[in-house]
TORKOL-4160 file (C-alpha; in steps of 0.2 Angstrom, whole numbers, padded with zeros to 4 digits, m for minus):
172
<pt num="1" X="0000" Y="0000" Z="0000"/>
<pt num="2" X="0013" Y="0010" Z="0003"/>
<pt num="3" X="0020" Y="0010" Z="m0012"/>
<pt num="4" X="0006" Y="0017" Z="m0021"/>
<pt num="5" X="0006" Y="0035" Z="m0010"/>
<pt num="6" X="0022" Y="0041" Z="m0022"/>
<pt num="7" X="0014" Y="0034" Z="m0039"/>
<pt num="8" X="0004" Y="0045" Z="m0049"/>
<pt num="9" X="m0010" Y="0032" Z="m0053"/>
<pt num="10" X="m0021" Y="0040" Z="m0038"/>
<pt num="11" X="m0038" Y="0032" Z="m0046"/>
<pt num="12" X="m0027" Y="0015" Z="m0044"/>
<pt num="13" X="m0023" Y="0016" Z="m0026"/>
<pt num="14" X="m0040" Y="0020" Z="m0021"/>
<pt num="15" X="m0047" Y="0006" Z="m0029"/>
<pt num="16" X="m0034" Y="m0004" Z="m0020"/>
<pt num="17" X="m0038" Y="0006" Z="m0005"/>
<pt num="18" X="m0058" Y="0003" Z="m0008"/>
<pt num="19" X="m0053" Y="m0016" Z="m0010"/>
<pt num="20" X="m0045" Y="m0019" Z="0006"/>
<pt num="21" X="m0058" Y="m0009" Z="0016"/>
<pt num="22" X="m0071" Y="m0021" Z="0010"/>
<pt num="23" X="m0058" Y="m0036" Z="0016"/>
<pt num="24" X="m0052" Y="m0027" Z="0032"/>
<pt num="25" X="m0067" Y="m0015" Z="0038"/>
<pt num="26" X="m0063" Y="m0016" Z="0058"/>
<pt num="27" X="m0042" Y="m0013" Z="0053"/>
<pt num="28" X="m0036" Y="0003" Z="0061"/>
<pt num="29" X="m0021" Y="0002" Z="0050"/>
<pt num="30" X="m0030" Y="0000" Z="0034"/>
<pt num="31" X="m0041" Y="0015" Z="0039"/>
<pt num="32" X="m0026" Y="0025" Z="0045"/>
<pt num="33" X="m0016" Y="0021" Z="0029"/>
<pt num="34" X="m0029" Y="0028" Z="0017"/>
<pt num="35" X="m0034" Y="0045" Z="0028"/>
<pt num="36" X="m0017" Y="0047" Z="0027"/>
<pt num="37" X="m0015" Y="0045" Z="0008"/>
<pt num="38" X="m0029" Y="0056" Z="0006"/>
<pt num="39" X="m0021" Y="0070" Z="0017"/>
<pt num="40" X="m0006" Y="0067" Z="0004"/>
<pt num="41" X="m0016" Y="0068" Z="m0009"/>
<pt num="42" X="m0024" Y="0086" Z="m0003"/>
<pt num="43" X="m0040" Y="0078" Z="m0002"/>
<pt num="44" X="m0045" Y="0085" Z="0015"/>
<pt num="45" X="m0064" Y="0083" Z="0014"/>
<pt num="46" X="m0062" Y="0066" Z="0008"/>
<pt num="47" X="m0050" Y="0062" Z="0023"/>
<pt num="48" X="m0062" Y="0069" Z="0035"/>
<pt num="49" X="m0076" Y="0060" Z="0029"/>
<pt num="50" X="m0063" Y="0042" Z="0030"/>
<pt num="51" X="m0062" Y="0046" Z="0045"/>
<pt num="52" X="m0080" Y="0047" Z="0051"/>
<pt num="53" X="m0082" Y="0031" Z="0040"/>
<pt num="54" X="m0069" Y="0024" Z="0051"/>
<pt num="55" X="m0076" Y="0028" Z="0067"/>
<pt num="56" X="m0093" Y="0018" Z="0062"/>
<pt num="57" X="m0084" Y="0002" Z="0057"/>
<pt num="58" X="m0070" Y="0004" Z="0070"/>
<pt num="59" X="m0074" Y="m0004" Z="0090"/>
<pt num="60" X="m0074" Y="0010" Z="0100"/>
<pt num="61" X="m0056" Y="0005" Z="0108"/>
<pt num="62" X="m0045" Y="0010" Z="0092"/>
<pt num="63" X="m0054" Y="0027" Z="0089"/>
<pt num="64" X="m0041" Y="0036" Z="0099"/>
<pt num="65" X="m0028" Y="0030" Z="0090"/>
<pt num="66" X="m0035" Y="0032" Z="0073"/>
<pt num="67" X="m0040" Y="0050" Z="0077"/>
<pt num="68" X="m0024" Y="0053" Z="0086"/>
<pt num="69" X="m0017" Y="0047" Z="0066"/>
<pt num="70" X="m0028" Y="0060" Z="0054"/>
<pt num="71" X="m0020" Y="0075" Z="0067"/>
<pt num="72" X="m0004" Y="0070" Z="0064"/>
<pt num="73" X="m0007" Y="0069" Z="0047"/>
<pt num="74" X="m0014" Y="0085" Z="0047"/>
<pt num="75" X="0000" Y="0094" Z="0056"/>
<pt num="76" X="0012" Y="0086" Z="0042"/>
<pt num="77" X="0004" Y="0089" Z="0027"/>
<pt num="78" X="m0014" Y="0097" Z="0031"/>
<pt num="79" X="m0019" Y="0114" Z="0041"/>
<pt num="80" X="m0010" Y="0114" Z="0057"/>
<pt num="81" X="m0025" Y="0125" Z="0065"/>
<pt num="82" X="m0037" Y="0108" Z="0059"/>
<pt num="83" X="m0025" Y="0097" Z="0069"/>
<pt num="84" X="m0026" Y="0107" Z="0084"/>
<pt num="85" X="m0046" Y="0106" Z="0086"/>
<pt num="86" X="m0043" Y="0089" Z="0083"/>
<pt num="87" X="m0031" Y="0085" Z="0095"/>
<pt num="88" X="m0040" Y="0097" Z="0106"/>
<pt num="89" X="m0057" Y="0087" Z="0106"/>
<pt num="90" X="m0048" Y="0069" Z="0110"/>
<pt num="91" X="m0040" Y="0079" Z="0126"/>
<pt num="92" X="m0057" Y="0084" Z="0130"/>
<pt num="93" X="m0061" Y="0067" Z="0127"/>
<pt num="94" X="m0047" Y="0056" Z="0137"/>
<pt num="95" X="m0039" Y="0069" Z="0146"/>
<pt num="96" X="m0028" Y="0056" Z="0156"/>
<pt num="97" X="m0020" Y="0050" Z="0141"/>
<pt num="98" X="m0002" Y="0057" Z="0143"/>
<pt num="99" X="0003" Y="0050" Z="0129"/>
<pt num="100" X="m0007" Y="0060" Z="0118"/>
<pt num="101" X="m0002" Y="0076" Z="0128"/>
<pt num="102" X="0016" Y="0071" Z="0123"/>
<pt num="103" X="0011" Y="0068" Z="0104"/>
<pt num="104" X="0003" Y="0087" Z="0105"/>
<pt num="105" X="0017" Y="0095" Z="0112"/>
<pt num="106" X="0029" Y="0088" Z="0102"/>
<pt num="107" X="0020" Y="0092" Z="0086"/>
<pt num="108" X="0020" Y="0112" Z="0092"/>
<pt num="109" X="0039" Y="0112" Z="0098"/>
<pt num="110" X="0041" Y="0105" Z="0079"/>
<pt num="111" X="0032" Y="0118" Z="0072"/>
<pt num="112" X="0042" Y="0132" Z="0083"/>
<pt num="113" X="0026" Y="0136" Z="0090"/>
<pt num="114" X="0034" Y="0137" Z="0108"/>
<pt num="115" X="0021" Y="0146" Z="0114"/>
<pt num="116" X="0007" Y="0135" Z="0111"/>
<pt num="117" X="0018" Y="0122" Z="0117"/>
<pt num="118" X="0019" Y="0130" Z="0134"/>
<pt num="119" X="0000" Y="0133" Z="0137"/>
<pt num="120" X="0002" Y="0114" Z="0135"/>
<pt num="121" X="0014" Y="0111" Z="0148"/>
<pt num="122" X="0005" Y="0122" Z="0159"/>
<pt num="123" X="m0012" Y="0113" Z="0156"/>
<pt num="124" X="m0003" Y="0097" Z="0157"/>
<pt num="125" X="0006" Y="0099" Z="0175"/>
<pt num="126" X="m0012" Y="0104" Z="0183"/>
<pt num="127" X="m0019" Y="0089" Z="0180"/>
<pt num="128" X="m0024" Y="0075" Z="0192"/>
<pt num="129" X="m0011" Y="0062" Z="0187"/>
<pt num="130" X="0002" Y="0050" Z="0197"/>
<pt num="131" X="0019" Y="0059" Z="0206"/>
<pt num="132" X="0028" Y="0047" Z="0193"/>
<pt num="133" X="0019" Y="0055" Z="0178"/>
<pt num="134" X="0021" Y="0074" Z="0185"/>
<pt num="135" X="0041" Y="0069" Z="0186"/>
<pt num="136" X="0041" Y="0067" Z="0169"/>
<pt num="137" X="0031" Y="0079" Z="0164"/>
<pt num="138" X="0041" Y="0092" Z="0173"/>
<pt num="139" X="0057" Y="0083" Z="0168"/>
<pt num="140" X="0052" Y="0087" Z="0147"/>
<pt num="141" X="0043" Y="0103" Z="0152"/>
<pt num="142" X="0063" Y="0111" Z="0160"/>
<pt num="143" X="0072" Y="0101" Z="0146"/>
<pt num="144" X="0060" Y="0110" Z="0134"/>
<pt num="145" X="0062" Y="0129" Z="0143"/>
<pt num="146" X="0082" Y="0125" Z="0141"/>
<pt num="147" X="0083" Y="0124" Z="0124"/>
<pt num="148" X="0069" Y="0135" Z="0119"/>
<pt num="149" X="0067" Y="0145" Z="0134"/>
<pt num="150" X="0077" Y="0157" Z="0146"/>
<pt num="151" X="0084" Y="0157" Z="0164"/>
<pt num="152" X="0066" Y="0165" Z="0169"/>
<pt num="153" X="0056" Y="0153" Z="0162"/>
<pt num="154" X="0068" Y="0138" Z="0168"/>
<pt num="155" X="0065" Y="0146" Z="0185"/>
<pt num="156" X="0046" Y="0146" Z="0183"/>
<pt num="157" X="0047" Y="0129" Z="0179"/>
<pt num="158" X="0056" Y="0123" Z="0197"/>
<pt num="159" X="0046" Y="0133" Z="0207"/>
<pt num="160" X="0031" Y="0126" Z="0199"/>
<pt num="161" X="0040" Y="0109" Z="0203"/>
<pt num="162" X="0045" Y="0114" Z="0220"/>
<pt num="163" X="0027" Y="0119" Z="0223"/>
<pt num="164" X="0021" Y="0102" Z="0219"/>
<pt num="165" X="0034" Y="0093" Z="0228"/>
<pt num="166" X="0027" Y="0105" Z="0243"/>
<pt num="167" X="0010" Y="0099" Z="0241"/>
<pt num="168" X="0014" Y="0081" Z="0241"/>
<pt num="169" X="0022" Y="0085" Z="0259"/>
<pt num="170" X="0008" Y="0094" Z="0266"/>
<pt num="171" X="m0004" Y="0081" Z="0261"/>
<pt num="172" X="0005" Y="0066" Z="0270"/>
């Protein structure tokens, strides 16, 4: 399948693409593959309406991920702005998932966006996690003000941590 993304027979690999959704309707990777070689192709719409094909044929445990997919493709090779209401709606949706927080971030420090990616951080740290995953999220959140940031805002980031360590001690 891959292959066919860099041909020019783009009528071709969506047959193909058509053949193997009849054969594997419930794969996230088959969905996955052709939103992503629809976001390729420019054909946004289409993608979008793949996706909400996919969300119907999908169990309900593999839409996270597929979702999590069609925003990364959009931040590479669609509208970063459409990516970010994504990515925003499955945090609304499964807040806990750190993981996705990471993905988010990540995408925004790649873009330069460093502001964005802050509100992140800062969005991320208040929220009602384990000590071990506020340790690494304060961990990436200093690493990130030490190349992108400034002795202030490395500063802000401690305190922040200290304050949490502080609140840890008062309730014990």
């Amino acid at each position: 399948m891959a292959e066919l993304i860099g041909t020019s027979d783009k009528e071709g690999a969506i047959e193909m693409f058509d053949r193997a959704l009849k054969k594997y309707k419930y794969s996230k990777k088959v969905w996955s593959a052709f939103i992503g070689f629809r976001l390729i192709c420019g054909d946004y719409n289409e993608a979008k309406s793949l996706l909400s094909r996919s969300l119907l044929s999908l169990s309900r445990h593999k839409h996270c991920e597929v979702i999590q997919r069609y925003a990364l493709g959009e931040f590479e090779v669609g509208s970063p702005d459409r990516a970010r209401v994504v990515f925003e709606s499955l945090l609304s949706s499964y807040p806990q998932r750190i993981d996705l927080w990471h993905v988010y971030i990540d995408k925004e420090i790649k873009l330069k966006d460093f502001d964005k990616a802050r509100a992140l951080f800062d969005r991320l740290i208040t929220l009602k996690t384990t000590s071990h995953n506020l340790k690494s999220i304060f961990k990436k959140f200093l690493n990130f003000e030490m190349n992108y940031g400034n002795a202030s805002s490395q500063e802000i980031v401690k305190q922040r941590a200290r304050e949490y360590v502080a609140s840890l001690l008062q309730s014990n």
